[in-house]
N, C-alpha and C positions, 0 to 999 in steps of 0.2 A: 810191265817193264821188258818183256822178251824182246821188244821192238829193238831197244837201245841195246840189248847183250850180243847182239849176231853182228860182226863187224862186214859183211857182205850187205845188208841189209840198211847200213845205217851212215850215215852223213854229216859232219857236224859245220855251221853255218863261219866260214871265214871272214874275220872281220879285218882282219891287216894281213900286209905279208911286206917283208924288205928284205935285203941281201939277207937278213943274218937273223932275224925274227919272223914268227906266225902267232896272228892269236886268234883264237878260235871261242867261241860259245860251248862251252860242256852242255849239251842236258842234263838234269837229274838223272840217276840212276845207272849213269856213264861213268868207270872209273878213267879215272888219270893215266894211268900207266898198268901195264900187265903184272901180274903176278899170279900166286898160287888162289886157285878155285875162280879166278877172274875169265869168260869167254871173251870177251871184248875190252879196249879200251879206246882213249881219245887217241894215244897215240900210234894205234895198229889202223884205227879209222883213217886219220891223217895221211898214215902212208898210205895206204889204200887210195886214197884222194887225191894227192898232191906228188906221188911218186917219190917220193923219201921219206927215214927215216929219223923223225924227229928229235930232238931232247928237251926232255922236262926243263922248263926255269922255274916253278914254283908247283904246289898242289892244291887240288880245290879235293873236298870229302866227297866220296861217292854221291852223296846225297843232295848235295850244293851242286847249282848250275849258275852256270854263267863265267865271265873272262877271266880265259889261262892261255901262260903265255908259253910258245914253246920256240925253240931255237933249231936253226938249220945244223948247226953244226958243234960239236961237243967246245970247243975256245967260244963261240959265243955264249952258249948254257951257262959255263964257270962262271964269264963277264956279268949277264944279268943275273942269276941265280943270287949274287953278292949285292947287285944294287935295289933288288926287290925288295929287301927287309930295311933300304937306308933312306933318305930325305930326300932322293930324288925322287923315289917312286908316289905317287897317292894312290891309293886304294878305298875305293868304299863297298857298303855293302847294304842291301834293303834285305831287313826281315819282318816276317807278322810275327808278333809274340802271343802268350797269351798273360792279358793283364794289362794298366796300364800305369804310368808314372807319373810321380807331382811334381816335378821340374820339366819343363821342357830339353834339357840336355842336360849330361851328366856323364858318370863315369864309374865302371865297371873295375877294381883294383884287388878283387880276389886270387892271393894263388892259387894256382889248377894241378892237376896230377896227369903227368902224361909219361905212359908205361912205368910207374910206378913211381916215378921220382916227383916231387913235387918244385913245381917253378913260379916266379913270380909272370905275371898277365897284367896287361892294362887294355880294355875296351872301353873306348867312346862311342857313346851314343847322343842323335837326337829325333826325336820324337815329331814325325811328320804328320801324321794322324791318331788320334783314337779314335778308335771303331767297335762301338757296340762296347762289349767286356775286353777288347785286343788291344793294340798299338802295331801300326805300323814306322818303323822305325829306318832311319841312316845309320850307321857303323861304319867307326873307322878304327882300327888296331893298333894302338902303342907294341906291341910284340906279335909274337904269327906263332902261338903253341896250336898245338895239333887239337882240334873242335874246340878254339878257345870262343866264339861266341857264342856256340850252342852250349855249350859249359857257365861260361858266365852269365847268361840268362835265362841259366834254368837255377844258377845258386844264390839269383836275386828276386826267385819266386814268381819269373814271368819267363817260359821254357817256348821256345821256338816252334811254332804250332806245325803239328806233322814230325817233330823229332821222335823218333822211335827208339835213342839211345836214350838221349838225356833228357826228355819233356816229360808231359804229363800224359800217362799210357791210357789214362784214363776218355780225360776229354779228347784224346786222339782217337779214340775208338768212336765217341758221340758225334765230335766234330766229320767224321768219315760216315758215319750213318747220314748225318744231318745236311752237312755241305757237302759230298763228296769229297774227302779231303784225304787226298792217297799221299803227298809227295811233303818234301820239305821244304820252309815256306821259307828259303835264303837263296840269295842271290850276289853274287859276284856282280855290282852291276856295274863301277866303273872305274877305270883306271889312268893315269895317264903318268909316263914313262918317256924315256929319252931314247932315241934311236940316232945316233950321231949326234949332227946339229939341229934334229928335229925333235920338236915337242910333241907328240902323240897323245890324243886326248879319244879312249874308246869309250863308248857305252853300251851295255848288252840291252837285249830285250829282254823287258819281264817276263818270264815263264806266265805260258796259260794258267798252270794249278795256281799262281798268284795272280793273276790277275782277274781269274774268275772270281776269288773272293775276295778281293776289292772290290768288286762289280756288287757283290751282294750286299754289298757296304754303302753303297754309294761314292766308293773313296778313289777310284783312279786317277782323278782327278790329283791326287797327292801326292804322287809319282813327282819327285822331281826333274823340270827341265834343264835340256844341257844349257842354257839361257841363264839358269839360273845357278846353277853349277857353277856357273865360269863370275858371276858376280860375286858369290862368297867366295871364292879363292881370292879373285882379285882386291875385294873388297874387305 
């Protein structure tokens, strides 16, 4: 991970940019925003890249990679910041789990506990492959609590494979002998948002560490296309 922590060294892939927004691809292992014990983050990269200093509109977990969105300017931060968690914004997200499920789609309705208080959570899922003893899975979030889908699919007995917080420590150590399997297998992967009178429709790329094992699966192929993407919404 040293690669991603030295913010002279490190570059994050821009996928939009307009007056008032940017949205960029985190890698794994890249936090969001600076803090304490933090060397690097997305948004010390960003300036470094693009010659300003950006603001957060939402957060992705150090661990999680893929699209976050950040703002030129603190009036427009406040503006999206508010419309990220409403019914304009869509968000999904591709995870491998470990395990897999006997409905094709369903829902995740457990409260979660975050910094001590406990809050109600809704995660939807649907099930785009099983693979081997796994699932590869879509997720979309009824609410945005802080690690709410590595939480709720590790408290439905199938834990996000590579979570080192909330999964299984166990088969993360086999699965890392076996497959090489260092990173976390979640992805931010698309979003689509309003920018004025424009409809923005992004899609990240899947991280190598996932798609390598898809590959050992046979299962890339299961990746949804934006072709297809755009049929279920519409449809």
């Amino acid at each position: 991970m040293d690669n991603v922590r030295k913010s002279s060294r490190t570059t994050v892939p821009v996928l939009y940019q307009s007056e008032r927004l940017i949205v960029v691809q985190k890698p794994a292992g890249l936090a969001s925003q600076p803090g304490a014990g933090i060397k690097s983050s997305v948004v010390e990269v960003v300036e470094q890249q693009l010659g300003l200093r950006p603001y957060l509109v939402h957060r992705l977990d150090r661990d999680t990679d893929g699209l976050l969105v950040l703002a030129r300017n603190h009036e427009a931060a406040g503006t999206f910041s508010k419309q990220m968690n409403g019914p304009e914004v869509e968000k999904s997200y591709l995870a491998i789990c470990a395990g897999r499920f006997g409905r094709p789609t369903g829902q995740i309705d457990e409260a979660v506990t975050v910094k001590g208080v406990e809050r109600s959570a809704l995660t939807r899922y649907r099930v785009l492959r099983s693979i081997g003893k796994f699932s590869l899975l879509e997720i979309t979030l009824g609410t945005g609590r802080m690690h709410q889908i590595r939480i709720h699919l590790a408290q439905s007995g199938r834990p996000v494979v590579g979570d080192d917080l909330h999964g299984d420590f166990a088969l993360n150590r086999e699965l890392r002998r076996t497959h090489g399997v260092k990173n976390l297998m979640l992805c931010a992967f698309r979003l689509r948002f309003p920018d004025g009178r424009k409809s923005v429709v992004l899609t990240a790329e899947l991280p190598e560490h996932m798609l390598e094992f898809l590959a050992v699966y046979n299962a890339v192929d299961a990746i949804p296309s934006a072709n297809e993407r755009v049929r279920r919404r519409n449809g």
